[in-house]
PDB file of N, CA, C and O in Angstrom, chain B, residues numbered from 101:
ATOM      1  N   UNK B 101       0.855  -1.173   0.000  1.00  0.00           N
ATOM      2  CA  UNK B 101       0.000   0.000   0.000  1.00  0.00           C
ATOM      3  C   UNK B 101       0.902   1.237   0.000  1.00  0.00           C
ATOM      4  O   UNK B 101       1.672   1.588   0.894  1.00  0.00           O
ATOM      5  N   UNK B 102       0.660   1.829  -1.172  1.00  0.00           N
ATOM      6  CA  UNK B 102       1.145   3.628  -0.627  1.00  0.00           C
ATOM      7  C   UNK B 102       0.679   4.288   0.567  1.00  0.00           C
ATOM      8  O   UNK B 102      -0.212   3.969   1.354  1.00  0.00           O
ATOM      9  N   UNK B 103       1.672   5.535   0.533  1.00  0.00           N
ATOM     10  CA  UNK B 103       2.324   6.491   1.167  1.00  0.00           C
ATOM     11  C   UNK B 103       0.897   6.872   1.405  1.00  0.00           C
ATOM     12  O   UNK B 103       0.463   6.340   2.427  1.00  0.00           O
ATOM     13  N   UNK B 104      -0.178   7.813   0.625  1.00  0.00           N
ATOM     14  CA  UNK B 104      -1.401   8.126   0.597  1.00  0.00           C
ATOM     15  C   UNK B 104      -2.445   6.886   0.863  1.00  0.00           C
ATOM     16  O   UNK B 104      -3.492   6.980   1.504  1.00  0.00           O
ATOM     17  N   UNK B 105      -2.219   6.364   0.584  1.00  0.00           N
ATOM     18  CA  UNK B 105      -3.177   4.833   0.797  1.00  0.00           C
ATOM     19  C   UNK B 105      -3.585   4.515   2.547  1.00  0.00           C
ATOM     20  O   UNK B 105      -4.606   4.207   3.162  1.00  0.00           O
ATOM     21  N   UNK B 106      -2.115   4.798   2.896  1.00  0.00           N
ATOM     22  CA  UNK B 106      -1.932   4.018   4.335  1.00  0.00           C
ATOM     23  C   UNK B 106      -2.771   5.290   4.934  1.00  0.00           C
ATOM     24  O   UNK B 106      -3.710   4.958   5.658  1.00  0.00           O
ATOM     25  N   UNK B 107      -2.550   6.896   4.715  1.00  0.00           N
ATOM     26  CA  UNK B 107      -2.969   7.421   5.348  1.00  0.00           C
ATOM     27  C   UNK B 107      -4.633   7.782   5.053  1.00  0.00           C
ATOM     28  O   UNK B 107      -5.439   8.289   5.833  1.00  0.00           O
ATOM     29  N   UNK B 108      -4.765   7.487   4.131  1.00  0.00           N
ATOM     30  CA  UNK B 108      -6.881   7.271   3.898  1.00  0.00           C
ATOM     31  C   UNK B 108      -7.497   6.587   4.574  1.00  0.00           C
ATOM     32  O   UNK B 108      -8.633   6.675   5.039  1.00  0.00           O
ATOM     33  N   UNK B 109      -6.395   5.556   4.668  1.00  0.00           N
ATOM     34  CA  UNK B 109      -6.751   4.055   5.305  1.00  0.00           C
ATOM     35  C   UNK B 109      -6.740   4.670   7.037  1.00  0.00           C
ATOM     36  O   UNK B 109      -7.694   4.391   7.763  1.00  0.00           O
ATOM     37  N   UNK B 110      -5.858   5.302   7.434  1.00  0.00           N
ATOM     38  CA  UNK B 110      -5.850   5.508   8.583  1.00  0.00           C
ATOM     39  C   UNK B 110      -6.853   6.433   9.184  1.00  0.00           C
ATOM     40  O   UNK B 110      -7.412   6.245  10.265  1.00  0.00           O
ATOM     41  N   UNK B 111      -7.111   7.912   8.022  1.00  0.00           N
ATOM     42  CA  UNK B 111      -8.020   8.787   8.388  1.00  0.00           C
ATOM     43  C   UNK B 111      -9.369   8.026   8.476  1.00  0.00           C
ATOM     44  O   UNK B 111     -10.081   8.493   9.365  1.00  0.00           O
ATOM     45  N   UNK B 112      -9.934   6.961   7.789  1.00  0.00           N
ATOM     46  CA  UNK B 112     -11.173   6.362   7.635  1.00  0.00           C
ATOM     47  C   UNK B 112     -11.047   5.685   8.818  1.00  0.00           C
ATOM     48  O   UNK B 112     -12.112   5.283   9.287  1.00  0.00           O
ATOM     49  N   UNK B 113     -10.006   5.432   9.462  1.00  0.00           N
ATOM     50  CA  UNK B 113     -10.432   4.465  10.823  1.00  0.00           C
ATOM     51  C   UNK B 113     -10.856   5.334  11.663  1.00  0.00           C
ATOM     52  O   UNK B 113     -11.870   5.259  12.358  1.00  0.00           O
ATOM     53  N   UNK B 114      -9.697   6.594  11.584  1.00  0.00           N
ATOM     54  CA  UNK B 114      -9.893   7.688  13.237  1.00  0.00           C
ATOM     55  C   UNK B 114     -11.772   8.200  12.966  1.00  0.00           C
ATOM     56  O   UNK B 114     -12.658   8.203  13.820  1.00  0.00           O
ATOM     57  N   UNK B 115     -11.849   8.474  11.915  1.00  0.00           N
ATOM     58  CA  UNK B 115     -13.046   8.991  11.583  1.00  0.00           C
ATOM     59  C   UNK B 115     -14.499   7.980  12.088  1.00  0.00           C
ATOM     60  O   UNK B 115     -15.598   8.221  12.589  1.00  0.00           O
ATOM     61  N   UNK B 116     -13.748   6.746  11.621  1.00  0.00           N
ATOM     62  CA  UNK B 116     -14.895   5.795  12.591  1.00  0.00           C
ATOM     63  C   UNK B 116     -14.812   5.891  13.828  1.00  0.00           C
ATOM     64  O   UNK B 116     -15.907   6.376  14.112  1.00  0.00           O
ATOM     65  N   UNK B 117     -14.239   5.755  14.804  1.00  0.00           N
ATOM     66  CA  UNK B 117     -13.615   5.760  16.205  1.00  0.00           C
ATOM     67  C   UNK B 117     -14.406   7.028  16.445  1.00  0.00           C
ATOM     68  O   UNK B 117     -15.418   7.114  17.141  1.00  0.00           O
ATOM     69  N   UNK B 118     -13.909   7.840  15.888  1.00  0.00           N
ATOM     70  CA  UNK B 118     -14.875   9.725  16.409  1.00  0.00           C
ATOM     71  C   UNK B 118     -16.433   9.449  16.353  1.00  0.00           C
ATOM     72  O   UNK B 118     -17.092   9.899  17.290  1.00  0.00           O
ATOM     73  N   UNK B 119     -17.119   8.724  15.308  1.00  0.00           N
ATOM     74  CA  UNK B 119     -18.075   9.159  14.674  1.00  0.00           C
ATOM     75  C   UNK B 119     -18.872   7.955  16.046  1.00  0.00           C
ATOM     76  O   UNK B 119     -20.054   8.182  16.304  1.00  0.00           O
ATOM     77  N   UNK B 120     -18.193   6.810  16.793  1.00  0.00           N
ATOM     78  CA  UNK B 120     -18.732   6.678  18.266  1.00  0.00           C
ATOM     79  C   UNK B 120     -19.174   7.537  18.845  1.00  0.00           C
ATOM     80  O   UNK B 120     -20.368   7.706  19.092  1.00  0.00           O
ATOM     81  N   UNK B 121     -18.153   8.308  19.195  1.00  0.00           N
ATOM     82  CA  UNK B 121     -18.059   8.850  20.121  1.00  0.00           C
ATOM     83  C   UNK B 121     -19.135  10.319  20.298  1.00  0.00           C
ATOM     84  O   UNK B 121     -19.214  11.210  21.143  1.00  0.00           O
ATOM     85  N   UNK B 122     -19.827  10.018  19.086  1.00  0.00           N
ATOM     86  CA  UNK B 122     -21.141  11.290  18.956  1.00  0.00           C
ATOM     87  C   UNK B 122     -21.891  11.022  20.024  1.00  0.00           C
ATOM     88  O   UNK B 122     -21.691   9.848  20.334  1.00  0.00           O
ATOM     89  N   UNK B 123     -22.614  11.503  20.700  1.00  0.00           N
ATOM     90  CA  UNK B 123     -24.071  11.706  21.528  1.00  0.00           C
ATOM     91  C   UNK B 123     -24.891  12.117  20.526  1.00  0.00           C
ATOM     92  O   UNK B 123     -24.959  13.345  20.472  1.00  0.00           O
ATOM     93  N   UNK B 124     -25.715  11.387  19.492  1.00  0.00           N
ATOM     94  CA  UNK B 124     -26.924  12.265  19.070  1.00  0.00           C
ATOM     95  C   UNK B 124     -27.997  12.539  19.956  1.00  0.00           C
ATOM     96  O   UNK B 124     -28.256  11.736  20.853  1.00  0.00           O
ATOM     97  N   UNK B 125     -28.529  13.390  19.836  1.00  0.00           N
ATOM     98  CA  UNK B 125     -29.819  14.055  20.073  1.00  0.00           C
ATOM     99  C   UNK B 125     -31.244  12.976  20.034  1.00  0.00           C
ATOM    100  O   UNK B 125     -31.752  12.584  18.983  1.00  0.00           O
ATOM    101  N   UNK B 126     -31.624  12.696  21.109  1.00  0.00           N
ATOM    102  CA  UNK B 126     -33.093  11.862  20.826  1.00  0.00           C
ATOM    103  C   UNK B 126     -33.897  12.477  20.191  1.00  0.00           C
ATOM    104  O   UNK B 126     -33.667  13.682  20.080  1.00  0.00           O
ATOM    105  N   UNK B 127     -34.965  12.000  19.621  1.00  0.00           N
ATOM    106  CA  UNK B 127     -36.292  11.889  18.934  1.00  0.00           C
ATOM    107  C   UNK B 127     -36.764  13.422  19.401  1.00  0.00           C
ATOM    108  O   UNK B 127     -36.934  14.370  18.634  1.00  0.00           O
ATOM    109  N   UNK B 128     -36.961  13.427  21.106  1.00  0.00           N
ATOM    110  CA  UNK B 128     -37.423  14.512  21.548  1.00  0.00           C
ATOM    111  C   UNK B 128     -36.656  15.799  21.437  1.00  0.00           C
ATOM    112  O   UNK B 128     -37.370  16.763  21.159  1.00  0.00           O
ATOM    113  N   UNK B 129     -35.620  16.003  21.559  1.00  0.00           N
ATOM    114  CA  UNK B 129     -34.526  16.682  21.437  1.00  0.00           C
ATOM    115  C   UNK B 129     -35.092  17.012  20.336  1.00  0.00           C
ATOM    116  O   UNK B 129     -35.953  17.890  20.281  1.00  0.00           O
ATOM    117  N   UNK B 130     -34.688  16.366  19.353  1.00  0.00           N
ATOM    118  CA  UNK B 130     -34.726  16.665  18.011  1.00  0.00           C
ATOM    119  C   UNK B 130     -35.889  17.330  17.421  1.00  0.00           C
ATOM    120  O   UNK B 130     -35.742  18.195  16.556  1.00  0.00           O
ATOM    121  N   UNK B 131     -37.086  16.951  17.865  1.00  0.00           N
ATOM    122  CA  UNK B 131     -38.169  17.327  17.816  1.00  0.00           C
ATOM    123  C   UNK B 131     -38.347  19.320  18.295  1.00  0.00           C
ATOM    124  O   UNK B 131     -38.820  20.309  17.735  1.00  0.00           O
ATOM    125  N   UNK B 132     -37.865  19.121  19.209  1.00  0.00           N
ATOM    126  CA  UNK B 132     -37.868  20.545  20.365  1.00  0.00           C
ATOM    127  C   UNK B 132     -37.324  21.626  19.372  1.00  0.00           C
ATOM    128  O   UNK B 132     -37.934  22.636  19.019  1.00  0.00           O
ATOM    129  N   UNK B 133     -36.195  21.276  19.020  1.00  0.00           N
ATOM    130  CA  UNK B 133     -35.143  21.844  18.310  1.00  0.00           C
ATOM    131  C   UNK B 133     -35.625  22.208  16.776  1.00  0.00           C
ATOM    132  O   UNK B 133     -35.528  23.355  16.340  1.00  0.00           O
ATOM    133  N   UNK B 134     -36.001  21.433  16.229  1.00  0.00           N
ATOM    134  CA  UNK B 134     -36.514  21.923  15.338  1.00  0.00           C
ATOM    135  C   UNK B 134     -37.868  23.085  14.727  1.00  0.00           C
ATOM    136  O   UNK B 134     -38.181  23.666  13.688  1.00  0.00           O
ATOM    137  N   UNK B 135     -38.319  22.941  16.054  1.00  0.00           N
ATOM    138  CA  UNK B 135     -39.808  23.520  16.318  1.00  0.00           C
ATOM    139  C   UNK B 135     -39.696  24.697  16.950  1.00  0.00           C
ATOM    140  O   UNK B 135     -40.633  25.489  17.054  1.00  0.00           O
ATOM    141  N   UNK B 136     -38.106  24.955  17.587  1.00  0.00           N
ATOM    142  CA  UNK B 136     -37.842  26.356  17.892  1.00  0.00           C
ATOM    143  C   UNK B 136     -37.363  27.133  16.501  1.00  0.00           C
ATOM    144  O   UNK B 136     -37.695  28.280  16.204  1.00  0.00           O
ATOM    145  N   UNK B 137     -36.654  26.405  15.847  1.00  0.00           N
ATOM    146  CA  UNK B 137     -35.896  26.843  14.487  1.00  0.00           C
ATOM    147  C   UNK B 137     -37.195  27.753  13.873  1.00  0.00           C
ATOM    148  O   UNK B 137     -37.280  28.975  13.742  1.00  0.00           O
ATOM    149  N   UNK B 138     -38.164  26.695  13.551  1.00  0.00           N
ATOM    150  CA  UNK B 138     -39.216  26.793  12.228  1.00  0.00           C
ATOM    151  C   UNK B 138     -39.801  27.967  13.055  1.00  0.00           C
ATOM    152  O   UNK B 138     -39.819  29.016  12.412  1.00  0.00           O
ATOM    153  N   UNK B 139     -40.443  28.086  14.732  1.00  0.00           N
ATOM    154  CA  UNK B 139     -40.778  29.564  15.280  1.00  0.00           C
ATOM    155  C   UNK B 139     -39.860  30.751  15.094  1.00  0.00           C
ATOM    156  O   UNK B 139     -40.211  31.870  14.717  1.00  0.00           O
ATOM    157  N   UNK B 140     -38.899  30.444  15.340  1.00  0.00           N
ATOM    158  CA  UNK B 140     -38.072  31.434  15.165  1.00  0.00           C
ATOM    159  C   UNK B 140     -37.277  31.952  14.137  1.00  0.00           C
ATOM    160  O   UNK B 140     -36.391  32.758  14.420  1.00  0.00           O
ATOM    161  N   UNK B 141     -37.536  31.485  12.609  1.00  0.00           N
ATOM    162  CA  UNK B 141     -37.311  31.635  11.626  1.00  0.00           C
ATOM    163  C   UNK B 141     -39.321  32.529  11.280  1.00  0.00           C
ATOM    164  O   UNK B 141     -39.426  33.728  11.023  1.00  0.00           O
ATOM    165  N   UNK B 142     -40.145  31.900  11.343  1.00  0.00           N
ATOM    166  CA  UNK B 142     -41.455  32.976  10.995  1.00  0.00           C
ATOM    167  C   UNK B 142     -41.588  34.442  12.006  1.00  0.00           C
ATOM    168  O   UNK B 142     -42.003  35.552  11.674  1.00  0.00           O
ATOM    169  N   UNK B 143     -41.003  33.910  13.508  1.00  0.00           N
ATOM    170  CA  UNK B 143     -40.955  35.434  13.886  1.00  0.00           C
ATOM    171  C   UNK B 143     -39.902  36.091  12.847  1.00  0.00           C
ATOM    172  O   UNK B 143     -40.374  36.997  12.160  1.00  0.00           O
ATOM    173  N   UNK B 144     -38.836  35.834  12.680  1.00  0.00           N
ATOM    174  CA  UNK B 144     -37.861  36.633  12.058  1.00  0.00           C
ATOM    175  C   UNK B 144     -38.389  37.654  10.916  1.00  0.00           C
ATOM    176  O   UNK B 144     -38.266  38.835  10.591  1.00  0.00           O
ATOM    177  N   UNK B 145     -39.023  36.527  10.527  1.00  0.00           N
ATOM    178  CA  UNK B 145     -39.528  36.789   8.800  1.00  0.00           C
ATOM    179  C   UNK B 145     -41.092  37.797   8.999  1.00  0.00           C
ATOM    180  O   UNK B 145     -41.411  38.531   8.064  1.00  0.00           O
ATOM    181  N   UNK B 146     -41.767  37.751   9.971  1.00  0.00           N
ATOM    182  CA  UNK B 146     -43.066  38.844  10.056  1.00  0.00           C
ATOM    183  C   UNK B 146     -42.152  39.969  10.479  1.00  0.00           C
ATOM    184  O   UNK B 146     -42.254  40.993   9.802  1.00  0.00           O
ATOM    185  N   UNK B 147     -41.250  39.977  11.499  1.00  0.00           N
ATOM    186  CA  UNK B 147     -40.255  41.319  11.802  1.00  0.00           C
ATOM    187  C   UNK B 147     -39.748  41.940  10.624  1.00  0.00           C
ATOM    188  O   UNK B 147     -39.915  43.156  10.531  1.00  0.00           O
ATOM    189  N   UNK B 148     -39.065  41.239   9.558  1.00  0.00           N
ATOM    190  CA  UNK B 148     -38.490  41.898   8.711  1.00  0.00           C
ATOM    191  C   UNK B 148     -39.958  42.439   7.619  1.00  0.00           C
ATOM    192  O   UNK B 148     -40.192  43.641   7.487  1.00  0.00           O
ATOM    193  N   UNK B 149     -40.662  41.567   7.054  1.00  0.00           N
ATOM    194  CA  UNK B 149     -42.179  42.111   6.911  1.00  0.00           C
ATOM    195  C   UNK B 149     -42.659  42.853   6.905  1.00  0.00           C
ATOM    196  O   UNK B 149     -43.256  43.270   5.912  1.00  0.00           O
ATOM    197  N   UNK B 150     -42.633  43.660   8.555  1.00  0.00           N
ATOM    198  CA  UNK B 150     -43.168  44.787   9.307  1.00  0.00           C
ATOM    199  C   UNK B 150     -42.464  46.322   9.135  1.00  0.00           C
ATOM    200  O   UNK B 150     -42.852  47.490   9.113  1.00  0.00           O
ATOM    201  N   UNK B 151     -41.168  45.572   9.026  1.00  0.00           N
ATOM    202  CA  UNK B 151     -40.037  46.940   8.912  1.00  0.00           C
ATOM    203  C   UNK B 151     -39.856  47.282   7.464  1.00  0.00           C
ATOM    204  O   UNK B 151     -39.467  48.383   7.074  1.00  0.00           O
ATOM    205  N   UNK B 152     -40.245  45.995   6.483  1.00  0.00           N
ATOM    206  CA  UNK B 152     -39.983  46.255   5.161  1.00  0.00           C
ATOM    207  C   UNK B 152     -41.234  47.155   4.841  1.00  0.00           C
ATOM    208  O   UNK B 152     -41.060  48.138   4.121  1.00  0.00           O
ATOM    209  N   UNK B 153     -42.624  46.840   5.392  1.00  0.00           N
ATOM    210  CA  UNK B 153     -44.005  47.534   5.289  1.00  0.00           C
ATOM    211  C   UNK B 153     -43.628  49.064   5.452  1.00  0.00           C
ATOM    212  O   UNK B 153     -43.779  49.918   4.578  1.00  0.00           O
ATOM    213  N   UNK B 154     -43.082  49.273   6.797  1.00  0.00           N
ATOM    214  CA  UNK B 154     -43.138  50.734   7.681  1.00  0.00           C
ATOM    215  C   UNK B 154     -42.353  51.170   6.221  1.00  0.00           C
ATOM    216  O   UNK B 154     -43.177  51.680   5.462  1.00  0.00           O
ATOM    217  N   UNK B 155     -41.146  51.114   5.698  1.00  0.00           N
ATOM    218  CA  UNK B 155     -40.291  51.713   5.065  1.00  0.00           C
ATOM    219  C   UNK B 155     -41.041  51.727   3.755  1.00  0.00           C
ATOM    220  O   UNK B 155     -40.931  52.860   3.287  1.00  0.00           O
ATOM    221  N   UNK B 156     -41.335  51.408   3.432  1.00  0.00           N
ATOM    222  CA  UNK B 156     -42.205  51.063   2.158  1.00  0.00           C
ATOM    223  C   UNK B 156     -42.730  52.399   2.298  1.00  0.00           C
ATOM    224  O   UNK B 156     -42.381  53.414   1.694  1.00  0.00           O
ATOM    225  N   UNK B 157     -44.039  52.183   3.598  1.00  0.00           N
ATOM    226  CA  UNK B 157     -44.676  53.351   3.237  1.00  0.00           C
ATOM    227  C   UNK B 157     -44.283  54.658   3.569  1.00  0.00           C
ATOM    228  O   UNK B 157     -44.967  55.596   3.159  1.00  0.00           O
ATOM    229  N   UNK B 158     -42.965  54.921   4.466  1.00  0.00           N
ATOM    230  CA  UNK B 158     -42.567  55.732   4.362  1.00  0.00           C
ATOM    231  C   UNK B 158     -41.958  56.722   3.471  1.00  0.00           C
ATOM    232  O   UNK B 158     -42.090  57.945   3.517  1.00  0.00           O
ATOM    233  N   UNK B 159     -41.070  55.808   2.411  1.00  0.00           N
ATOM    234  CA  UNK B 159     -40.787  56.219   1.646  1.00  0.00           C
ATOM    235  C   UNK B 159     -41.702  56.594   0.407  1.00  0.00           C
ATOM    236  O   UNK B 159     -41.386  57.438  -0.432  1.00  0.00           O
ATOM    237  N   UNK B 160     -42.820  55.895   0.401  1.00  0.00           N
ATOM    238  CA  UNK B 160     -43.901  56.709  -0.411  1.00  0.00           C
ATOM    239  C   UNK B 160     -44.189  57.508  -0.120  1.00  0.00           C
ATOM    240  O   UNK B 160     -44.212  58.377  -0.991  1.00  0.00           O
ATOM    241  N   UNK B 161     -44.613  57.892   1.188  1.00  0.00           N
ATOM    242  CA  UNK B 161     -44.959  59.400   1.801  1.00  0.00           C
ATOM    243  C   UNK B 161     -43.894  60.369   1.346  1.00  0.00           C
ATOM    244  O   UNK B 161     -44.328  61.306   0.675  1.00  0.00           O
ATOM    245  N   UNK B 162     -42.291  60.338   1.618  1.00  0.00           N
ATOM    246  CA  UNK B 162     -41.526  61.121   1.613  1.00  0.00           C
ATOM    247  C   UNK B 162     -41.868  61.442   0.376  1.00  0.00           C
ATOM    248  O   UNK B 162     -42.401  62.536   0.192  1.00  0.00           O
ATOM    249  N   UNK B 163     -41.573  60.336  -0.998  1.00  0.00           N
ATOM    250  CA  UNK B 163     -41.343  61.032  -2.343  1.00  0.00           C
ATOM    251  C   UNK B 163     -42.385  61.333  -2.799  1.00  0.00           C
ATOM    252  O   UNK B 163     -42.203  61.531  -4.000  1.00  0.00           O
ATOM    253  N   UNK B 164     -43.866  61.558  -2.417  1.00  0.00           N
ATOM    254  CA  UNK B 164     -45.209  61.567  -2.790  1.00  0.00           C
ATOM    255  C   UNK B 164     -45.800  60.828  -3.827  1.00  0.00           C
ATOM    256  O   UNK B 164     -46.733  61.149  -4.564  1.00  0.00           O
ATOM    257  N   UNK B 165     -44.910  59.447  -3.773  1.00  0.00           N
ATOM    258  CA  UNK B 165     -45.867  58.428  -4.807  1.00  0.00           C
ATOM    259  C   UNK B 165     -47.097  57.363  -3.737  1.00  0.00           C
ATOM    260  O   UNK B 165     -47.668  56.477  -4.373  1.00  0.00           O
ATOM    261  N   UNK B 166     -47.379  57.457  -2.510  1.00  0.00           N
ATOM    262  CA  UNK B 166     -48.665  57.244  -2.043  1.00  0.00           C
ATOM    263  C   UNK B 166     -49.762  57.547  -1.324  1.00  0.00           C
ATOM    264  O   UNK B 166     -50.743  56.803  -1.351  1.00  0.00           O
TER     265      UNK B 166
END
């Protein structure tokens, strides 16, 4: 085996050995977590919404196109 060989060969082992050593996240966890994301990605998005609205119509007011 090559020079590169031995060491693929070696990175693919350490990489197994690590990929033990994960703690995933249970069902519930996972669940929780995601359900804060998806809330807190639609608040984000009505905030920006709201501020994109205000400016909107502000700036129609200023230049008198509303």
């Amino acid at each position: 085996m090559t020079s590169a060989g031995k060491q693929v060969f070696k990175f693919a082992q350490e990489s197994k050995v690590e990929l033990l050593k994960v703690v995933w996240p249970t069902r519930q966890e996972t669940i929780q977590t995601t359900t804060i994301v998806i809330v807190m990605v639609a608040v984000t998005g009505f905030i920006l919404w709201g501020v994109d609205s205000v400016m909107m119509w502000a700036i129609a007011k200023i230049t008198h196109l509303g």
